[in-house]
Structure formats: C-alpha cells, structure tokens
C-alpha angles and dihedrals in degrees: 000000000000125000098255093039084051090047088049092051092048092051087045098049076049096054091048094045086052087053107047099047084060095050098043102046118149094235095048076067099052111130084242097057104026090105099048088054091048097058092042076053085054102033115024096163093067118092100197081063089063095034093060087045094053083053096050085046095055097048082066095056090250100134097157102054085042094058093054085056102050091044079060096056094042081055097056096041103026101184101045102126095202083063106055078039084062106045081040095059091038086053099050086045090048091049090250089128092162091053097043083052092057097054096034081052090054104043089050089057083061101039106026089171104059116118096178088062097041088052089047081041086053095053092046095055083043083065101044085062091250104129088165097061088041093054089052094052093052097041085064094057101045093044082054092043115010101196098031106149107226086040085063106043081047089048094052079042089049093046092048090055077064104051095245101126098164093060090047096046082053104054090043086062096049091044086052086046083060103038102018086189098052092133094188102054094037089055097040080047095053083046096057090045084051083049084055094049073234111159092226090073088083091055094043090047081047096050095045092048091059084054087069117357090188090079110074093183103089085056089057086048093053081055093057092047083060092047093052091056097040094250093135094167095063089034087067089036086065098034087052083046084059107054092039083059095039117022092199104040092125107189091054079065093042091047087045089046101052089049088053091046089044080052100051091251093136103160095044091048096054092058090045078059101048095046080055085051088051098050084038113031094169090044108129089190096054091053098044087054094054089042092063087046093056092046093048090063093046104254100144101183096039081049091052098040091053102046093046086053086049083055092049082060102042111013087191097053090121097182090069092048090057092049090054092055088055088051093053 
C-alpha cells in the first residue's frame, strides 16, 4: 500500500470513528430518547426528528449534544424560528452569548414581535458584557407592557450589571407587588439584600423557600448570610434547618462542619464531614475537610489516608497537597 493510499485510509478510519461517537452516543440511547434516535436513523432528512430529540436531550442536561441537534435541523429548515429560539437559548445556557445573539437576531427578523426572544436576546447581551444593547431590548418591551413580569426582573438584572443595586432592588419589589410568587425575582431579591450584608436578606430567603419548599437552597442561603456577619450560632441554626428538610443536602454538613471546626469542635465536626462523605462519596471537599480534623487532633495516618483519597477526587485540591507536606 503506498504512502498517500495508507494516509487516506487513516483519515477515512478517523472520520468513521467522529461519526460514529456521535452517533453512538449513550444518551442518544436513553429510554427517553431512544425513539426519537430511531426515526432521525429512518428519516434523516427531517428536521422535527432532530429538534424532539434536542428536547429530550435537554431534558437530560445534555446541552451540548441537544444544540448539535437542533443546528441540524436548523440545517435542514433554515428559517424555522423555534429552531434559532432554541440554539439561542442552548447557547446562552453553554456560555456561548455571541452565538446565542446571532440566532436570537435572527429569529427576531422572522418573528419582530416576540417578547419571549428579545428577553432571552436581552440576557444574552447581559452576558456578552453589553448592558447597552441589553437596556435597549428590554426598553422595547416595557414601552410596549409596563408591568410585564419578565420586562421588569430583566430590567433589576439590567440595573445590577450596572452596579445600581438600589434601582434593581426596586424594580424587583415592584415586579413581587404584581406577581407575589414570582420565585425568580424574590430569590434573586433576597440575594442582592445578602450582597448588601442587609438583614432583610433572611426574610426574603424565608419567604422565597415557602414558594417552593422543595427547594432547600434559599435556607442555606439564609446560613451563609449568618457566616458573612460572624454569627456562627444562627449560621449553624440555618445549616441544621437545611438537613432536617433535606437529609442529603451535603454542603449544609460541610458548612456545619467547618464552624464547628472554627470553633474547636473537632469531633463534632469530623462526623459533620463524614455525613457529608456519606450524601457525597466522590466529594474532594468533604474528605479534605476530614483530613484536617484528623490531623488537628494529631492522627497522622487517618489525616494522610483522607486527604490522599480528597486528591483521587481533584488532583488539583492544593490545599490538600499542602496539608500532606506538613504531614510529612
């Protein structure tokens, strides 16, 4: 086989090998998104085929596999605006903001009316660093609905790019007068009051917790908001709130753990950090932490086999690595 004939075959086993871990990619073979494989396999020339399974895909938390299916079907039907919606969207959620603002543009040349685009248009440009742009997206929405809801929580978002937290605080309190269970704007409220160190971020983090109790987040919130201002007792009051609500919320156990080990609680602290372990067996963080508690009270072997086991799960934790030099 000559040189040149050898060097085609090889490009060509590559190609093969590219294509086929696309197409044979585990997720593409989800229960969930099986069908939807199975009809792209039949009908490749359809683009609905590729855009369901870009949902279904999604739905799975595989952005990344979803926007290359949506990209074909917007091959395939180049001036479907639910498409360049979609890659817009899947941009924006992958950090890709220019790319999201081609598609949104483009989208809003077929559809000039669409609120829900220029809002996602807005954000984008939020996350490309152009507050302008962003202003003038969400301007044209609010001159058109005053009060509309998603305007207004752009707009506070718009205002603390910024830095004017006070205007954005503002119009997040006029947005929860209208719609009282507006989850996103009371949370991102309580969050700018936590920004602040102002006391009013524990009710707000309260108050957004009974909109949706399954979500135990806003309650560790409320525990950082403790830690920030040294008032380690309430700290632990909120980080305790969280793991009777939720028995595996993990970094309520780490946070409880590092006050009592702040506090020379040492014991109390190490068994904070392994029912951390237990919630989270591959967590690096859990296992640093009850590597220093073993070596604060002087177990020298216990200190080195935990904190070996932190760097299996992050090679890079350094401060591990430093604890293990003074162990040595």
């Amino acid at each position: 086989m000559s040189r040149y004939i050898f060097i085609v075959f090889l490009l060509f086993l590559f190609s093969c090998k590219e294509q086929n871990t696309q197409t044979d990619h585990p997720a593409y073979h989800n229960p969930t998104v099986q069908a939807f494989t199975d009809s792209i396999q039949m009908n490749p020339d359809v683009p609905q085929f590729y855009f369901l399974r870009a949902e279904a895909l999604s739905n799975l938390q595989m952005d990344s596999l979803a926007l290359i299916d949506v990209l074909k079907a917007a091959q395939l039907d180049s001036n479907n605006a639910q498409y360049l919606y979609t890659i817009g969207y899947l941009n924006l959620q992958l950090d890709k903001p220019e790319a999201a603002i081609k598609a949104l543009k483009k989208n809003l040349d077929l559809l000039p009316g669409n609120v829900n685009t220029r809002l996602l248009l807005s954000k984008a440009y939020i996350a490309n660093n152009n507050t302008e742009a962003a202003l003038e997206e969400t301007s044209k929405v609010l001159a058109a609905a005053p009060n509309h809801p998603g305007a207004l929580f752009g707009m506070a978002q718009i205002k603390a790019a910024q830095k004017d937290t006070a205007a954005a605080i503002a119009l997040a309190k006029q947005l929860l007068v209208a719609d009282k269970n507006n989850y996103s704007a009371s949370y991102q409220l309580a969050d700018w009051y936590k920004a602040q160190g102002n006391a009013a971020a524990v009710t707000q983090y309260q108050y957004t917790f009974a909109l949706d109790t399954m979500d135990v987040n806003p309650l560790f919130e409320i525990g950082e908001f403790y830690e920030q201002q040294k008032q380690w007792e309430l700290a632990k009051q909120a980080y305790k709130a969280c793991f009777v609500k939720d028995l595996d919320f993990t970094d309520a156990y780490l946070q409880m753990g590092k006050i009592l080990y702040q506090q020379d609680s040492t014991e109390k602290a190490l068994r904070q950090f392994n029912i951390a372990i237990s919630t989270a067996p591959n967590s690096a963080e859990a296992y640093l932490h009850k590597g220093l508690s073993f070596q604060k009270l002087n177990l020298k072997d216990s200190a080195v086999a935990a904190l070996n086991q932190a760097l299996v799960f992050d090679h890079q934790l350094q401060a591990a690595k430093d604890a293990l030099k003074k162990l040595k």
